[in-house]
C-alpha positions as CSV (number, residue, x, y, z in Angstrom):
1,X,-22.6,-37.8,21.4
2,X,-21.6,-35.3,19.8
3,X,-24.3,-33.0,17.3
4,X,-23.4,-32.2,13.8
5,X,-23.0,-28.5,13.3
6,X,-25.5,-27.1,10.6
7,X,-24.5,-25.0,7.9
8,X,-25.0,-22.1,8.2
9,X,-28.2,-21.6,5.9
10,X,-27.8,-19.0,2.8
11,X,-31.4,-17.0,3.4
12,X,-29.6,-16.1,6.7
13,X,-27.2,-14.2,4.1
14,X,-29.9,-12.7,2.0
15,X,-31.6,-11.6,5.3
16,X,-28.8,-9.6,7.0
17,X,-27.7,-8.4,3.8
18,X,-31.0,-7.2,3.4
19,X,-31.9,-5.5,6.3
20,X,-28.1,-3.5,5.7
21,X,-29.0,-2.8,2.2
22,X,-32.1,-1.4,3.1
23,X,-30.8,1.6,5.3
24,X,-28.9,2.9,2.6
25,X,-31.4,2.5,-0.1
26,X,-34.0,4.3,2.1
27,X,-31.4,7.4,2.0
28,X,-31.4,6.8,-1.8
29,X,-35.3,6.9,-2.1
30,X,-35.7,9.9,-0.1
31,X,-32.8,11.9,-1.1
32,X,-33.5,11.4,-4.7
33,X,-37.3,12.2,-3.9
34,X,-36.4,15.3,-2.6
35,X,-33.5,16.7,-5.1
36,X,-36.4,16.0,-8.0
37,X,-38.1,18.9,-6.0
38,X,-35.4,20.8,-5.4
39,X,-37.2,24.4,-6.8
40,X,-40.3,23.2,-4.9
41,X,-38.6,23.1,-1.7
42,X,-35.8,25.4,-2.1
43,X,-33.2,23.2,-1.6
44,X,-30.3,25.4,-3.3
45,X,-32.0,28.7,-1.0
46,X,-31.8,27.4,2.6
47,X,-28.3,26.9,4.6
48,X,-27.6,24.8,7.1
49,X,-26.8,26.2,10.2
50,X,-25.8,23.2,12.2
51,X,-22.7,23.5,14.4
52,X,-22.1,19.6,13.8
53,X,-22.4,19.2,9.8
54,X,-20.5,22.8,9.5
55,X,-17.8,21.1,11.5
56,X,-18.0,17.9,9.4
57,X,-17.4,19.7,6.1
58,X,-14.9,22.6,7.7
59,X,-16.9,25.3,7.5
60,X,-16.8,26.4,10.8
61,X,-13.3,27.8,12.5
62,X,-11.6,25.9,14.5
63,X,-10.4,26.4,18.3
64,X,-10.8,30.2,19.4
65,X,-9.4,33.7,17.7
66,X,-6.8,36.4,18.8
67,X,-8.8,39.6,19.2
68,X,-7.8,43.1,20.3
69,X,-9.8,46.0,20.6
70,X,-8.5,49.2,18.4
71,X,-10.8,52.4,18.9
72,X,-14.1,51.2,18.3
73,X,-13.3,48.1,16.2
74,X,-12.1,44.9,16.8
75,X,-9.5,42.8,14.8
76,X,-9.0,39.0,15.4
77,X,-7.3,36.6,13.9
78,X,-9.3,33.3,13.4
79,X,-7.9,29.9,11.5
80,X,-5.7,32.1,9.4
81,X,-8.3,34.5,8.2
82,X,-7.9,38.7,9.8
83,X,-11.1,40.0,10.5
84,X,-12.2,43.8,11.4
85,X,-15.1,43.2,13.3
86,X,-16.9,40.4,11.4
87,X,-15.0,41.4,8.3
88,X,-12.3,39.3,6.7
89,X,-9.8,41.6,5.4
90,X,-7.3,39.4,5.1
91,X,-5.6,36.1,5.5
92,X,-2.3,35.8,7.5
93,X,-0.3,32.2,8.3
94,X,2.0,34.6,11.1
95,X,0.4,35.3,14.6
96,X,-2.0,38.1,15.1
97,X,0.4,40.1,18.0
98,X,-1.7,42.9,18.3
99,X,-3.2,46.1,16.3
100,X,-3.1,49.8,17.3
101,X,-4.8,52.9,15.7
102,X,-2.5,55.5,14.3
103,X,-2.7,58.3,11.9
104,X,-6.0,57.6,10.7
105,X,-4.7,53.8,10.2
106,X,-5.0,50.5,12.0
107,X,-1.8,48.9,12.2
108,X,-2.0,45.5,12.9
109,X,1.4,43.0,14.1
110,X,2.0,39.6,13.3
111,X,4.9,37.7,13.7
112,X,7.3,39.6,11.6
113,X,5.9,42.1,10.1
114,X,3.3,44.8,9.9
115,X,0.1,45.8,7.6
116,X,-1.6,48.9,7.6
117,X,-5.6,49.2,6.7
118,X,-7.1,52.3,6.9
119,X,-10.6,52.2,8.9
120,X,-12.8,50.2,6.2
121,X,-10.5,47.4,6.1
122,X,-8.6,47.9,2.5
123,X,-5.0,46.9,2.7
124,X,-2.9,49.9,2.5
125,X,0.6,48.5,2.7
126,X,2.3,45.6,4.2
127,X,5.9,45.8,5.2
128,X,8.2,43.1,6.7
129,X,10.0,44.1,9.8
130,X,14.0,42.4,10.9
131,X,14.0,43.0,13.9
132,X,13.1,39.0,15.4
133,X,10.4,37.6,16.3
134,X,7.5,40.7,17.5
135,X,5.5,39.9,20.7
136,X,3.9,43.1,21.4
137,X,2.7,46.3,19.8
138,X,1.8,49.6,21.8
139,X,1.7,53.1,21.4
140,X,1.9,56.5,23.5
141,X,-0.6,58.3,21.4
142,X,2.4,60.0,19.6
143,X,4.2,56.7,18.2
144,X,3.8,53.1,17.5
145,X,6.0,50.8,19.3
146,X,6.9,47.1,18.9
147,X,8.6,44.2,21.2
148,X,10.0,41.4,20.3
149,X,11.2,37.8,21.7
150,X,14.1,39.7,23.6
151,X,12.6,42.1,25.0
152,X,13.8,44.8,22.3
153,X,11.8,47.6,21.9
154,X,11.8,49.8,18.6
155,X,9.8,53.0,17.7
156,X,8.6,53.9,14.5
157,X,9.2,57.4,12.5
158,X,6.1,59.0,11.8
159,X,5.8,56.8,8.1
160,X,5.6,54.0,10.0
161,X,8.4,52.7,7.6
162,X,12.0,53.0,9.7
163,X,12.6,51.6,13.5
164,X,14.7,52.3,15.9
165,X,15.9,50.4,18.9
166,X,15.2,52.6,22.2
167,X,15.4,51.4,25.8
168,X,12.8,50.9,27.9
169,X,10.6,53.2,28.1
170,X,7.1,53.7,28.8
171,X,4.7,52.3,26.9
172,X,0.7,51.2,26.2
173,X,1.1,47.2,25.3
174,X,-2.0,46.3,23.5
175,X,-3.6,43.5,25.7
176,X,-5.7,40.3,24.0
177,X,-9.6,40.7,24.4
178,X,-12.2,38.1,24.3
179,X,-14.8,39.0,21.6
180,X,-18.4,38.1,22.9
181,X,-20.6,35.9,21.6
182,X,-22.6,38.0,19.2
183,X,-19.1,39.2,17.3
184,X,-18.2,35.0,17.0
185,X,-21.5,34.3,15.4
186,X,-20.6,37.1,12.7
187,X,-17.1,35.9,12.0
188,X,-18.4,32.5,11.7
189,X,-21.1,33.6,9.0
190,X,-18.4,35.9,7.4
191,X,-15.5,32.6,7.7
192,X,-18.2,30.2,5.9
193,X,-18.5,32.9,2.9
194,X,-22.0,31.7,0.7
195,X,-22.1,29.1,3.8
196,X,-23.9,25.4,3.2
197,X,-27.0,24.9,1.3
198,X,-29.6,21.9,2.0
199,X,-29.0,21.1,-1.6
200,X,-25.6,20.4,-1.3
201,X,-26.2,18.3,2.3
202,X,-28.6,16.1,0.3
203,X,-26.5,15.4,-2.9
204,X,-23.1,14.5,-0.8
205,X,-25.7,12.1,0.9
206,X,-27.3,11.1,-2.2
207,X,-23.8,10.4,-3.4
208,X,-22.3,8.8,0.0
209,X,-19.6,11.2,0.1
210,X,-20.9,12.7,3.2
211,X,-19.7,9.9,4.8
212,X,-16.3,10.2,3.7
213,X,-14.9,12.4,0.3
214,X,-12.3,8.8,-0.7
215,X,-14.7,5.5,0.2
216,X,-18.1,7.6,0.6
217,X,-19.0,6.3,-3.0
218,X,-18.0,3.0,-2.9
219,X,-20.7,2.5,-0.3
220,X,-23.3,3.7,-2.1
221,X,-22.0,1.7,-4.5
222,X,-22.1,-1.2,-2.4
223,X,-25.3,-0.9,-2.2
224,X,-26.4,-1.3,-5.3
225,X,-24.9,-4.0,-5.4
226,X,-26.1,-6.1,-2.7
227,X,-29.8,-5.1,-4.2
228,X,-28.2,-7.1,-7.0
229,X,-27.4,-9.5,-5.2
230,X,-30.5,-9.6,-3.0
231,X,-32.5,-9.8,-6.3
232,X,-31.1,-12.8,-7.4
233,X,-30.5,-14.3,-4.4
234,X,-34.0,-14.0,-3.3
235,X,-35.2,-15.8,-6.9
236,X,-32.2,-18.6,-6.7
237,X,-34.2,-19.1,-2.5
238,X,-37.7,-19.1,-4.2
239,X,-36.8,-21.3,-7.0
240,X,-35.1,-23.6,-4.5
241,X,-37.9,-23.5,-2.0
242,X,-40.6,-24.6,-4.8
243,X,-38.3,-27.3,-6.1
244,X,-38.1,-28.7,-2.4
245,X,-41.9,-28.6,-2.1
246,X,-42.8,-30.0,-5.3
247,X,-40.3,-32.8,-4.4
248,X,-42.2,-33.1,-0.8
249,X,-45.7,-33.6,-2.5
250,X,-44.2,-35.9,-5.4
251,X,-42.5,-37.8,-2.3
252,X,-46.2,-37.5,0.0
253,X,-48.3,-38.8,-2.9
254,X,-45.5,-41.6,-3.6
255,X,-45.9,-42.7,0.2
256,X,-49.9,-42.2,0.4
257,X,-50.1,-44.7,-3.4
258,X,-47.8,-47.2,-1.4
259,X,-49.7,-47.3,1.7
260,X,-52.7,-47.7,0.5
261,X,-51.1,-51.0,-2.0
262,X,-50.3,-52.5,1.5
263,X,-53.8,-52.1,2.8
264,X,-55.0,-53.7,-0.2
265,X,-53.1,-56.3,0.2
């Protein structure tokens, strides 16, 4: 004997859809609470500092950067942004190769070419070097000196402007350092410019989109729309319900008038 399988009942619907719906109108309800006070509690003045939502919207760099020590500074190279120190003072898609201080300059390689800053960081010139791919920059106190991919030196003239191949000879490489932990913080601060306010966290939440920029939205959205849908759902159930027990107690008294005809009887 085999059972009939029940349908499956609609207030099972309303009741999952509910409890979904209700997450994501509770972040509605507070969000909105809290950006109608955003002056009150200085929403637009705090920034977030966490690692994992800075991540999320791309604000922090990525991987690790290039660094090398020149004098007393430091110049890295982090997700395409130059820094001196924590200072961006430039942006660069070529490979940080190295920097070196000369004649009151820091000369800084990258892939194929050069740029010169003087010690404040402001751009003096930037000048394209054919000489292949550059690997290495040193100098000898006297001269800057570059390497490239085949292990072809050139020296500079004293403009830094003209090279000229040499053979080997001896030479200070500048060596890759790894910048500590307080330097990082500062080029993260610096990378993230005005950085991420609370405000902006709340809205993109508010909004959904800080669930995803494309279908963040359409959830929120969604939503809506299943309180919709609850709403009149839930009156379509009570109407339904009160229909089926007005129909029992019509159906109760019926059976009570009958049975107590038979008794009379």
């Amino acid at each position: 004997m085999t059972r009939n399988k029940k349908k499956f009942p609609f207030f099972l619907w309303h009741r999952r859809l509910g409890l979904i719906a209700l997450i994501l109108m509770l972040i509605l309800c507070f969000t909105g609470i809290a950006l109608n006070h955003t002056e009150s509690l200085q929403l637009d003045e705090q920034t977030v500092e966490s690692d994992l939502l800075l991540n999320w919207y791309g604000l922090n760099p990525e991987n690790k950067p290039v660094s090398y020590q020149v004098s007393d500074s430091i110049i890295s190279l982090w997700d395409g942004q130059l820094f001196l120190n924590e200072k961006i003072i430039s942006d660069s898609k070529q490979m940080l190769r190295g920097a070196v201080f000369h004649d009151n300059m820091i000369v800084i390689a990258l892939d194929d070419s050069i740029q010169l800053f003087d010690s404040n960081g402001e751009l003096i010139e930037e000048i394209d070097i054919n000489m292949g791919k550059i690997t290495h920059i040193g100098s000898d106190n006297k001269f800057v000196y570059l390497k490239n991919d085949r292990q072809m030196i050139f020296i500079s003239d004293g403009q830094i402007l003209n090279w000229t191949q040499i053979n080997q000879t001896t030479v200070h490489w500048i060596s890759q350092i790894t910048a500590n932990d307080t330097l990082l913080t500062a080029m993260k601060k610096s990378y993230r410019g005005q950085g991420l306010t609370l405000e902006r966290v709340i809205l993109d939440l508010h909004s959904g989109r800080l669930f995803n920029q494309n279908w963040g939205v359409y959830l929120m959205d969604a939503s809506a729309i299943i309180m919709i849908w609850l709403g009149l759902s839930g009156t379509w159930i009570w109407f339904s319900r009160k229909n089926k027990m007005k129909t029992k107690r019509h159906y109760q008294k019926h059976h009570m008038r009958t049975s107590e005809a038979k008794l009379d009887q």
